[in-house]
N, C-alpha and C positions, 0 to 999 in steps of 0.2 A: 423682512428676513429672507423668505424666498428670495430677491430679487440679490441679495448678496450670494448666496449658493449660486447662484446664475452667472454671475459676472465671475466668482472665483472660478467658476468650470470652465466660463468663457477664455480664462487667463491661462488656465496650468494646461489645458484640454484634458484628454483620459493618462490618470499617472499608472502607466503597465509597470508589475514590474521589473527587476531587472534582472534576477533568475533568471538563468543559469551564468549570465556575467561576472553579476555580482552572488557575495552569499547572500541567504535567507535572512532578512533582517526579523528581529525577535516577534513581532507582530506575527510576522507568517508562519511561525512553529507554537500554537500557544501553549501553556504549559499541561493541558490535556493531552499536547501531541508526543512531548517528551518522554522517551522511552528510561526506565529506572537502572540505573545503573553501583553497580555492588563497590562499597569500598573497605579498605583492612578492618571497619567496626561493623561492617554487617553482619546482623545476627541468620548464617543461613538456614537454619531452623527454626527458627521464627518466622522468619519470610515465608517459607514453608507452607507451615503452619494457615497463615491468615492469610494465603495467595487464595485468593476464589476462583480459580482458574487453573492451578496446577502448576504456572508456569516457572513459578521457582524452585527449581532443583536442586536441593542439599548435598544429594549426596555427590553430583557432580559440578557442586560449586555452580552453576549455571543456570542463566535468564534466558527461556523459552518465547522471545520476543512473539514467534505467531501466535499464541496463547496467552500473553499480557492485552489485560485490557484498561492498562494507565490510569488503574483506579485510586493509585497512590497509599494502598493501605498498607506498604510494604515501606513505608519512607518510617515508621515507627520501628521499624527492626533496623533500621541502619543504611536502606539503600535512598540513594538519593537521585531527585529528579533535575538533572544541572540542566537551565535552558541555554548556558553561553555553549555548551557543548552540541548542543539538539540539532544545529547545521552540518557537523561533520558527522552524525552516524550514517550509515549505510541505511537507506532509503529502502534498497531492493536485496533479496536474497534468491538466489540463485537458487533451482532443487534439482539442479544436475549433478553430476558428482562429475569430478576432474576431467573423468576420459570422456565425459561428455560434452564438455566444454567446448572443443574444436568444430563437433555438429553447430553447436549453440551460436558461435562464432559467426558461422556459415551463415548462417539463419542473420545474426544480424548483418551484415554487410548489404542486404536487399533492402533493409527497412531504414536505411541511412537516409534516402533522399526524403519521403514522405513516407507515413506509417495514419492506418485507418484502424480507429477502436471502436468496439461493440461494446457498452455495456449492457451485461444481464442483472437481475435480481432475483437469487433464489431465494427468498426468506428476509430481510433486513429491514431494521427500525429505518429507515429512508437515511442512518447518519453518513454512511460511507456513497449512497447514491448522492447527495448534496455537493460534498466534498469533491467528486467526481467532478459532477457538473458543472462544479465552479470552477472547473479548468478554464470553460466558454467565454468566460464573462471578461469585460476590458481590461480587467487585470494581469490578470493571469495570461488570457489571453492565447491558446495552447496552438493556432493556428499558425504565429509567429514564428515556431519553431516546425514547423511540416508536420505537426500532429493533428489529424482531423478523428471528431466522431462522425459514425456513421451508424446506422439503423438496420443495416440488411447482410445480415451475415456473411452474406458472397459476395458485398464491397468489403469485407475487414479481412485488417491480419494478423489483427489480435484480439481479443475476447477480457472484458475486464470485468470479473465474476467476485460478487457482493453480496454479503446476508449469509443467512447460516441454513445449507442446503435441506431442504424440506423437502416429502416423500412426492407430491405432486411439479415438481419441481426438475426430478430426476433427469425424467427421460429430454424432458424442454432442453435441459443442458447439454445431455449428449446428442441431441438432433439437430441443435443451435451448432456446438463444437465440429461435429462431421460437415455442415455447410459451408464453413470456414473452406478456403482455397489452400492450396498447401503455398508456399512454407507458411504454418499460421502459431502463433502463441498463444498463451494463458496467463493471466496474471491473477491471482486470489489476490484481494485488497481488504483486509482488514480482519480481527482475530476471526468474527464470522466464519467467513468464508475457511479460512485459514486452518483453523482447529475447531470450531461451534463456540469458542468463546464463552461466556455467560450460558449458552444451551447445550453445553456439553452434556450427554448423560441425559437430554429432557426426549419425550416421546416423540416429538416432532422434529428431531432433528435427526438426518440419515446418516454425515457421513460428513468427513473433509470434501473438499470440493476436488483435492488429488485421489481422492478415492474412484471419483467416478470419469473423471477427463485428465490426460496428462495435463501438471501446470511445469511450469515453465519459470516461472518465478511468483515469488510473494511480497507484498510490501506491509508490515505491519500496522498495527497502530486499531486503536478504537474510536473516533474513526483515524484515519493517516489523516492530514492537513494536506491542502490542495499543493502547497509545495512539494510536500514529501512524494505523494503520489506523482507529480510530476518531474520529479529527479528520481525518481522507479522508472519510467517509460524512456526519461533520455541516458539512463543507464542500459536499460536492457536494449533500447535500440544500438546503443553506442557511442549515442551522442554528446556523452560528458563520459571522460577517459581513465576516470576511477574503478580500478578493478570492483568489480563485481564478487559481494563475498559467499560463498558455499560452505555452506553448515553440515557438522560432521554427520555424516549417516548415522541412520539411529536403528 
């Protein structure tokens, strides 16, 4: 049996794949990644109700994606998890408001040729660090596209901050964030980081991660899927030409 794995590897060589070419084939979103989406039979107080997270909002009709953590206990009130859709949601959300946009812009025009990521971990069950790292692997493959990680703050220019910010944790972030070289970004990846997700409200949790460092954008999900996260990075960098969506101030 080995020796057939051998010869088939021998034949196809490494199958990378074809993100951002082609779309997301269903494999690479799996139905954990698919964010829930409301239709004319959702009950939104129900949803409400049995959101363990807060993220469904009744009174404004609306799905708090940083704060979904894709548990699916809302698909009994009526919202549903569609995976043929799960390719075209927006990846990245912006936390700039409009007239901020043109800064933001700036900002990405430098990071078109090559772009260097730092991730940290302040707090996280290792789901969204995995996810991350599996950008590396021959798949995915993240070098393909001028995405490099890198390890030492003053090579990055952007910071990809994971897990649900803890009190020992704080200052690591802001001393990490200030070594960054300017122009440098932020990205919170996953409800964690994002809103405390699941540790909202618990003692060891401080604070969003916007709370203690500008972010720059967020990409949802519990954890995001190595695709998703990585049509977050060639949006924010620029490098897939899908406006980038900005969620109303709150």
């Amino acid at each position: 049996m080995p020796r057939i794995w051998i010869l088939r590897g021998i034949k196809k060589g490494i199958v990378t794949s074809k993100f951002p070419n082609a779309g997301p084939v269903p494999g690479e979103i799996p139905k954990r990644s698919v964010p829930p989406e409301a239709t004319d039979s959702s009950d939104w107080s129900t949803g409400e109700m049995i959101c363990p997270t807060d993220a469904i909002q009744a009174s404004e009709k609306r799905i708090e994606l940083g704060k979904c953590v894709f548990c699916q206990r809302c698909s009994s009130a009526g919202f549903v998890f569609d995976e043929s859709s799960a390719g075209r949601k927006k990846a990245l959300m912006a936390r700039h408001s409009e007239n901020d946009l043109q800064e933001f812009a700036k900002k990405q025009q430098v990071f078109k040729k090559s772009f260097h990521v730092m991730m940290i971990d302040v707090g996280s069950c290792n789901a969204c660090n995995l996810e991350v790292l599996n950008l590396s692997n021959p798949y995915y493959d993240l070098t393909r596209l001028g995405i490099f990680f890198t390890n030492s703050p003053k090579h990055a220019d952007a910071l990809i901050v994971v897990g649900a910010l803890n009190k020992s944790m704080v200052d690591v972030l802001r001393r990490t964030y200030e070594s960054l070289p300017e122009p440098k970004l932020v990205i919170s990846a996953g409800a964690c980081a994002i809103s405390g997700g699941v540790f909202q409200g618990t003692e060891s949790f401080v604070s969003p991660v916007q709370d203690v460092v500008p972010v720059d954008a967020i990409i949802p999900g519990c954890p995001p899927s190595p695709v998703q996260i990585l049509e977050g990075l060639l949006l924010l960098t620029g490098k897939l030409a899908n406006k980038v969506e900005v969620p109303a101030k709150r």
